[in-house]
KOLLOTI-871264 format. One record per residue (C-alpha): residue in one letter; z, y, x. Coordinates in steps of 0.5 Angstrom, whole numbers, plus 500, padded with zeros to 3 digits. Layout:
! residues N
aZYX...
//
This chain:
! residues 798
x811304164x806309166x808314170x805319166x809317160x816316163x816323165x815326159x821322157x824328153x831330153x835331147x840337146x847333143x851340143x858342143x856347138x863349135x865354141x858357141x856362147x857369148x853374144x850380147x846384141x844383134x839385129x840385122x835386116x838392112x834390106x836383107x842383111x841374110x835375115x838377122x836376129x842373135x842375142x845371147x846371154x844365157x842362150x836365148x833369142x836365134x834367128x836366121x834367113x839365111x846369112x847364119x848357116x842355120x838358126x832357129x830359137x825363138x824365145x824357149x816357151x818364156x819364163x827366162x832366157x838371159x838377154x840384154x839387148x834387143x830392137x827390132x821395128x822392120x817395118x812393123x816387124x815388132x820385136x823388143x826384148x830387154x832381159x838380163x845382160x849388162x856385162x857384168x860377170x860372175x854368170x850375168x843372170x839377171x831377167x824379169x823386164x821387157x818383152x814384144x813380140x808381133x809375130x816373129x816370136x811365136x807369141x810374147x807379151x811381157x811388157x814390164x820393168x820387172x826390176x830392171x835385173x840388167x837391160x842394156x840398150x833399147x832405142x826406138x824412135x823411126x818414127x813412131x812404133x809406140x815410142x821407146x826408150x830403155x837404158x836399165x842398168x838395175x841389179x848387179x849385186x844390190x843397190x836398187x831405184x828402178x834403174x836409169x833411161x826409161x820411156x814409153x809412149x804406147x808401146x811398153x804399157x807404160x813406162x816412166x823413169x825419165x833418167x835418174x841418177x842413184x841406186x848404183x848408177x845405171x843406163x848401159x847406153x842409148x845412141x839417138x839423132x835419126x834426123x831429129x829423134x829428140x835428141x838422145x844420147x845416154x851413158x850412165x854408169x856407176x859400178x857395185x859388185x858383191x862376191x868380194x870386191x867390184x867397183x867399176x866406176x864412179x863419179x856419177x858415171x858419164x854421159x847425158x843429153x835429150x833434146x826433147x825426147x827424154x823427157x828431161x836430161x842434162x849432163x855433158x860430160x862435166x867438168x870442163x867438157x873435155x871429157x873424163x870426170x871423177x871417181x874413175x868414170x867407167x862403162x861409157x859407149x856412145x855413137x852419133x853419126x846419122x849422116x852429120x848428128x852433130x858427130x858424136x863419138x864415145x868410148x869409156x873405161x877410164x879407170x883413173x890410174x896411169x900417171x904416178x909410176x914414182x917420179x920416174x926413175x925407179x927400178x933399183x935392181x929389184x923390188x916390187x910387191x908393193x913395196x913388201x907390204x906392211x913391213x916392220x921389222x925393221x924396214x924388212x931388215x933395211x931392205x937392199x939384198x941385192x935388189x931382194x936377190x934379184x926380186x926373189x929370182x923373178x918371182x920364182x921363189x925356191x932357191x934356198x930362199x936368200x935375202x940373207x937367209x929371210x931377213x935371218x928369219x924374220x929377225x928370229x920370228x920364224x916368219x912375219x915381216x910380211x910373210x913375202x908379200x902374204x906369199x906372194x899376195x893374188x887378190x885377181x891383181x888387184x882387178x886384172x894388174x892395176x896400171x889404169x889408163x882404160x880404154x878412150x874414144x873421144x868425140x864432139x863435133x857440136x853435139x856434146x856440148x865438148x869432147x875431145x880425146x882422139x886416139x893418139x896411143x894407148x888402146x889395149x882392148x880392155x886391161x883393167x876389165x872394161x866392165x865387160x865391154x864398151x861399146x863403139x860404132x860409127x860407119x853410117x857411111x864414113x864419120x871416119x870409120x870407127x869399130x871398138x869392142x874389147x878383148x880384141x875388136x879394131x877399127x879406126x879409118x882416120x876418126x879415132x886416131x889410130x886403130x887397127x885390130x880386125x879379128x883373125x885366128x878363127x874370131x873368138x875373142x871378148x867383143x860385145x857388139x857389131x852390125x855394119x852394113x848402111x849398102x855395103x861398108x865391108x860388112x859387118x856382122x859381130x857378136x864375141x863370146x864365141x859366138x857370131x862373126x861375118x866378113x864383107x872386106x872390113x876384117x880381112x877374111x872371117x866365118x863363123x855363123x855358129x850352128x845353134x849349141x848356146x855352150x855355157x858349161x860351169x860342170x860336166x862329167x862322163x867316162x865309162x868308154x864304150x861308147x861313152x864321152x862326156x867332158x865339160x868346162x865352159x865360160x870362156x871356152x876351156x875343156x871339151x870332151x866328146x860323143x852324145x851321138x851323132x856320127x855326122x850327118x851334117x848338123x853344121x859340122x857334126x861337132x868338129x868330128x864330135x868334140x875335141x878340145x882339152x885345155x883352154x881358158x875359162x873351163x872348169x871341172x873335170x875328173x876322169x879315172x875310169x880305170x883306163x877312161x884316158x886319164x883325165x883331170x881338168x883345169x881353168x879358173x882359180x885352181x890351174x889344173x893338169x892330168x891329161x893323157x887323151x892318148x898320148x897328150x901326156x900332161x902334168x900341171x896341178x897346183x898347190x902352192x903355199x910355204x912361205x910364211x903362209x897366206x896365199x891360197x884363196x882359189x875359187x873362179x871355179x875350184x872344185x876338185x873330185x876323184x876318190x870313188x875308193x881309190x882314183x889314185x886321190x886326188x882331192x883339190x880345194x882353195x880355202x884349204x882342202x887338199x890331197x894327192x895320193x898319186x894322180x896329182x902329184x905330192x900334194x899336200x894341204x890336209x885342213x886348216x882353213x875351212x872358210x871364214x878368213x876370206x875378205x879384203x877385195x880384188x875378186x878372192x872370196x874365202x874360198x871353198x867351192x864344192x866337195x863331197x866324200x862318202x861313197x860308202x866311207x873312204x875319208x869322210x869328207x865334206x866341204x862348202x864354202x862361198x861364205x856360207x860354211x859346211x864342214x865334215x871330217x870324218x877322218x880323212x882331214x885329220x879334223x873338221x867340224x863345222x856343222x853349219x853354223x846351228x840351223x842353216x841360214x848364214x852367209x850364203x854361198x854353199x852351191x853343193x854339198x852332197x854325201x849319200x849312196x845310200x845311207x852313212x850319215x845322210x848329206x844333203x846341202x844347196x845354198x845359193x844367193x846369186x851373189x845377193x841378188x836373192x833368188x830363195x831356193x835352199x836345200x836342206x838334208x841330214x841324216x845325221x852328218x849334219x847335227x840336224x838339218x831339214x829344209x827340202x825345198x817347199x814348193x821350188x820356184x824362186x831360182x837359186x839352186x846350183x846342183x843336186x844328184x841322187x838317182x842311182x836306183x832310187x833311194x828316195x829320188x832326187x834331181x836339181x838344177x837350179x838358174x831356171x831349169x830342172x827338178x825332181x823329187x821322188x819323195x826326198x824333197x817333201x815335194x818337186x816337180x819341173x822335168x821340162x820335156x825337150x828343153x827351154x822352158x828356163x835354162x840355167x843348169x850348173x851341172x848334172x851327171x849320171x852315166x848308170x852304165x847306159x841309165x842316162x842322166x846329163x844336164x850341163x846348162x850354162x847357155x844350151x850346151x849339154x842334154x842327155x835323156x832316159x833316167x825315170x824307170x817309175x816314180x814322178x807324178x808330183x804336180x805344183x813348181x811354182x806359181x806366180x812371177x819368179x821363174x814359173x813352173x808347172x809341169x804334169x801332163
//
């Protein structure tokens, strides 16, 4: 076969389509509510004509696929696009500005605002196609200028930055008067986010008044406005009721914790972590044993662990005064365990000028995760009918004082947006993380709109089953295995006969022992795995737990774990620290010290060790990555590490892959990731002297982080990469790339690649287009140029 020919080998999508992917925006023909548009955040623009039992993608030939919102001017028929999405969670890709599109998506125009990152709202005026507003929230993990409330006045050619506030606040929110379009509403938001920490408010957040077409601002959420101000301002939603404009309603993510737990009468039966941290000596010897007792009884401790026996320890040195606190220390505590107040509505009947707080009960939508919600809709037919969007979705029919929640058992969970209905009050559409939602009775009865294949996996893996499965873990959506062909004909159903699921959670990794292709290990996020019989349902839990007097484990959102090639008995698993099973997960033991750096202070765990490798040609040589920047090598079995990062490769970036050869000994290939730096350089390095050196192998790669590397199986010199914005190869060891673009979207992020060499087919598990399936190359790729121009393009050889 040609060259030229097998590299047009196209892939073909294969689903999962059953779990969907997460909605960020809608927009519903109010004349024809069985025509709408869907948003998703790592899948792309669907639109369907008949009420979602089909869609069909209608923004794949442009240069990213990540979305924030979306407006559409039916009259016209002109559709605006905001790109990069404002939740802000580990996987919010960031985008490239605006884009238009006069003719339903089969021609675009991109429209500017490059540096927006994060789009969160489009507002167009009703009267006047040209006239738009955009609430840009800036990039997520950098403080940068080019964020606020954006206008144009000749249809995106230009834009001004009306709104300001500073380089870590920014527009999440637009809600306009449709009587007098004059007067607009903005929410602006303060929140920073690095690999470490998040900080989801500030007291520059609150909300903002137009009333001359937002050309000049006003803040209206000061103090003395009834509405919350100060460092725990979080996300703010905004509706106005079109009937009577002078209603407005707002939700916020009130940050500001509960009132002080301590002048209540305290708990003397036992003790709280809090209580534990900072200990001298002599403060832990001064501890009540029975309230000791009864706190290390609820904490789970082992029960040769007394009050008596710790403080005998401590006072003797063998563990520090802290030591049960570092124990039993959980930095996700201090993000998902703060007794903060949280979700709030508030309204204003004289149009902003005072707010007041309408729920009468405390609204447990958000926990302490309001970042990735907040939006609140007003019915355009009753000022009294309220929607609310969280973990859960409610709705209110007395204006705010008492909600009720509306999802049923077939609704997914995490809420982004709703569409109800100006000729029809019961119906409404919803966008959640699972996809897209219909009912017509006001939440009584449910069905699923999800036939596109939007999944977005964080890893993927097959068995050698005949025919074979592949396995997946993905965003919110646990673990699915299943079929890559079809045995349905039903392209709706196919995937309820196709996939099955395996656990729940926010899906992770996957390892199958393809001795017997039934024993699989999976897992969710920060290292919960188990040992799965498909089978039988035979299930074993898998976690390494710390001894007291060691830190706390540090576990990755998503652990790596990896079965041993030599052996499918070993079972390696890793925190900060490496460790090891020699029989199927159980008796495992921690075979490093700590890989990492030391972890930092924040409430999101950092230190962490996010990919392994061990030699297929070597038992016990093993490699480590780490989230801050560290490669390490072993080439004992664990017995000692070597750091072999620390001479030649940029610092501090987070260690996407490391990769040990098949084909020789000493060679290892290495791809960093700035993602979480908001710096979009590719790094792949490889050595083939176990790291002593490095050689940079990314020349001609567009800007676009790097997340997996692969060798091919048959070829010594052919490589494969997915990076945030579509597939690479190399023929030639990394000298030179080329895009293998041919039956995908032309950007799509790919946080996976697997090789099934029995059936000769390499697998992409894309995190918003589900899993593509295609020929491996049987000759050598004809190298043509990967990028030119803005960040993201690529060329590819026809």
């Amino acid at each position: 076969m040609a060259a030229d020919s097998t590299y047009k080998t196209p892939f073909r999508n294969v689903g999962p389509a059953i779990m969907s992917g997460r909605v960020v925006d809608l927009a519903v023909n109010p004349a024809d509510p069985t025509e709408f548009y869907v948003a998703y955040a790592t899948g792309g623009l669907w639109h369907t004509t008949n009420n979602g039992q089909s869609f069909t993608p209608i923004f794949d030939t442009e240069m990213v696929i990540g979305l924030g919102a979306l407006a559409i001017d039916w009259p016209s028929r002109t559709i605006w696009l905001g790109t990069g999405e404002a939740n802000s969670s580990r996987s919010s890709y960031s985008g490239i500005g605006m884009y238009k599109s006069t003719d339903n998506g089969k021609s675009w125009q991109w429209i500017g605002l490059p540096e927006s990152h994060h789009i969160a709202r489009i507002m167009l005026h009703p009267g006047n196609v040209n006239i738009a507003w955009v609430a840009v929230m800036g990039h997520l993990y950098s403080p940068n200028k080019e964020r606020g409330i954006y206008k144009t006045t000749d249809g995106g050619k230009t834009w001004k930055q009306t709104l300001f506030v500073d380089e870590n606040t920014g527009g999440v929110e637009l809600s306009i008067n449709p009587i007098n379009p004059d007067e607009i509403y903005a929410g602006m938001w303060y929140r920073t986010r690095s690999a470490w920490n998040f900080e989801e408010s500030g007291k520059t957040s609150g909300i903002y008044k137009s009333t001359d077409g937002g050309n000049k601002w006003k803040l209206v959420s000061a103090a003395g406005s009834g509405f919350p101000t100060g460092t725990g301002v979080g996300r703010t939603g905004i509706a106005v009721y079109p009937k009577n404009p002078a209603i407005v309603y707002a939700v916020v993510d009130n940050q500001h914790h509960m009132p002080d737990t301590a002048s209540k009468k305290p708990d003397t039966l036992t003790y709280e972590k809090r209580h534990l941290e900072g200990l001298s000596k002599i403060q832990f010897s001064l501890l009540d044993s029975k309230r000791l007792d009864t706190f290390l009884t609820r904490n789970r401790l082992a029960t040769k662990y007394t009050s008596a026996r710790l403080k005998n320890m401590v006072a003797n040195d063998s563990i520090k005064p802290t030591a049960l606190f570092d124990y039993l220390y959980d930095a996700n505590e201090d993000l998902f365990n703060t007794p903060v107040i949280g979700c709030e509505v508030y309204r204003s009947d004289n149009a902003g000028i005072t707010w007041k707080k309408v729920n009468e009960k405390p609204l447990k939508l958000y926990f302490t995760y309001g970042y990735y919600f907040g939006k609140i809709f007003v019915s355009p037919a009753d000022e009294n009918k309220l929607i609310i969007t969280g973990y859960t979705i409610d709705m209110s029919k007395d204006g705010g004082k008492t909600f009720t929640t509306i999802d049923k058992d077939n609704v997914h969970a995490d809420h982004h947006s709703c569409w109800i209905n100006p000729n029809r009050d019961g119906h409404m559409i919803i966008g959640n993380d699972g996809g897209v939602n219909i009912t017509y009775d006001d939440g009584k009865n449910w069905f699923k709109a999800n036939t596109p294949a939007v999944g977005q996996f964080y890893a993927i893996t097959t068995d050698n089953n005949k025919p074979y499965r592949v396995y997946g873990g993905l965003q919110d959506n646990g673990v699915w295995f299943g079929y890559t062909r079809k045995r349905s004909t039903s392209d709706a159903s196919f995937d309820t006969l196709q996939y099955a699921g395996l656990n729940g959670g926010d899906g992770m990794m996957v390892q199958v022992d393809t001795r017997d292709n039934k024993t699989v290990y999976s897992g969710f996020q920060f290292g919960f795995y188990s040992r799965v019989n498909t089978d039988t349902g035979g299930y074993f839990g898998i976690h390494p737990e710390n001894k007291l007097g060691e830190p706390a484990y540090r576990f990755n959102w998503c652990t790596p774990i990896l079965l041993s090639r030599h052996n499918q008995d070993i079972l390696y698993l890793a925190s900060n620290k490496l460790h090891q099973s020699l029989n199927k997960g159980t008796g495992i033991k921690t075979i490093s010290a700590d890989l990492t750096n030391g972890g930092k202070k924040g409430d999101v765990p950092f230190g962490t060790i996010t990919t392994i490798s061990e030699s297929p040609l070597r038992f016990g040589m093993l490699y480590a990555g780490t989230d801050d920047g560290n490669i390490q090598f072993s080439n004992n079995g664990g017995y000692s590490w070597k750091n072999i990062s620390d001479k030649q490769l940029p610092k501090a970036l987070w260690v996407s892959r490391v990769v040990a050869s098949r084909y020789k000994e000493g060679r290892v290939y290495a791809s960093l990731n700035g993602y979480r730096s908001d710096h979009f350089k590719p790094y792949v390095f490889m050595s083939d002297d176990y790291g002593e050196n490095w050689k940079a192998i990314s020349s001609n790669l567009p800007l676009e982080p790097v997340n997996v590397l692969i060798e091919d199986p048959y070829d010594a010199s052919m490589i494969y990469l997915g990076t945030d914005g579509g597939l690479y190869v190399s023929k030639n060891n990394g000298t030179n790339w080329v895009a293998w673009t041919r039956g995908l979207p032309l950007s799509v992020p790919i946080h996976d690649i697997t090789i099934q060499e029995r059936e000769n087919e390499i697998l992409l598990g894309t995190h918003g287009r589900s899993i593509y399936v295609a020929r491996l190359p049987t000759a050598p790729l004809e190298v043509a140029p990967a990028s030119s121009g803005r960040r993201g393009r690529r060329a590819e050889t026809e």
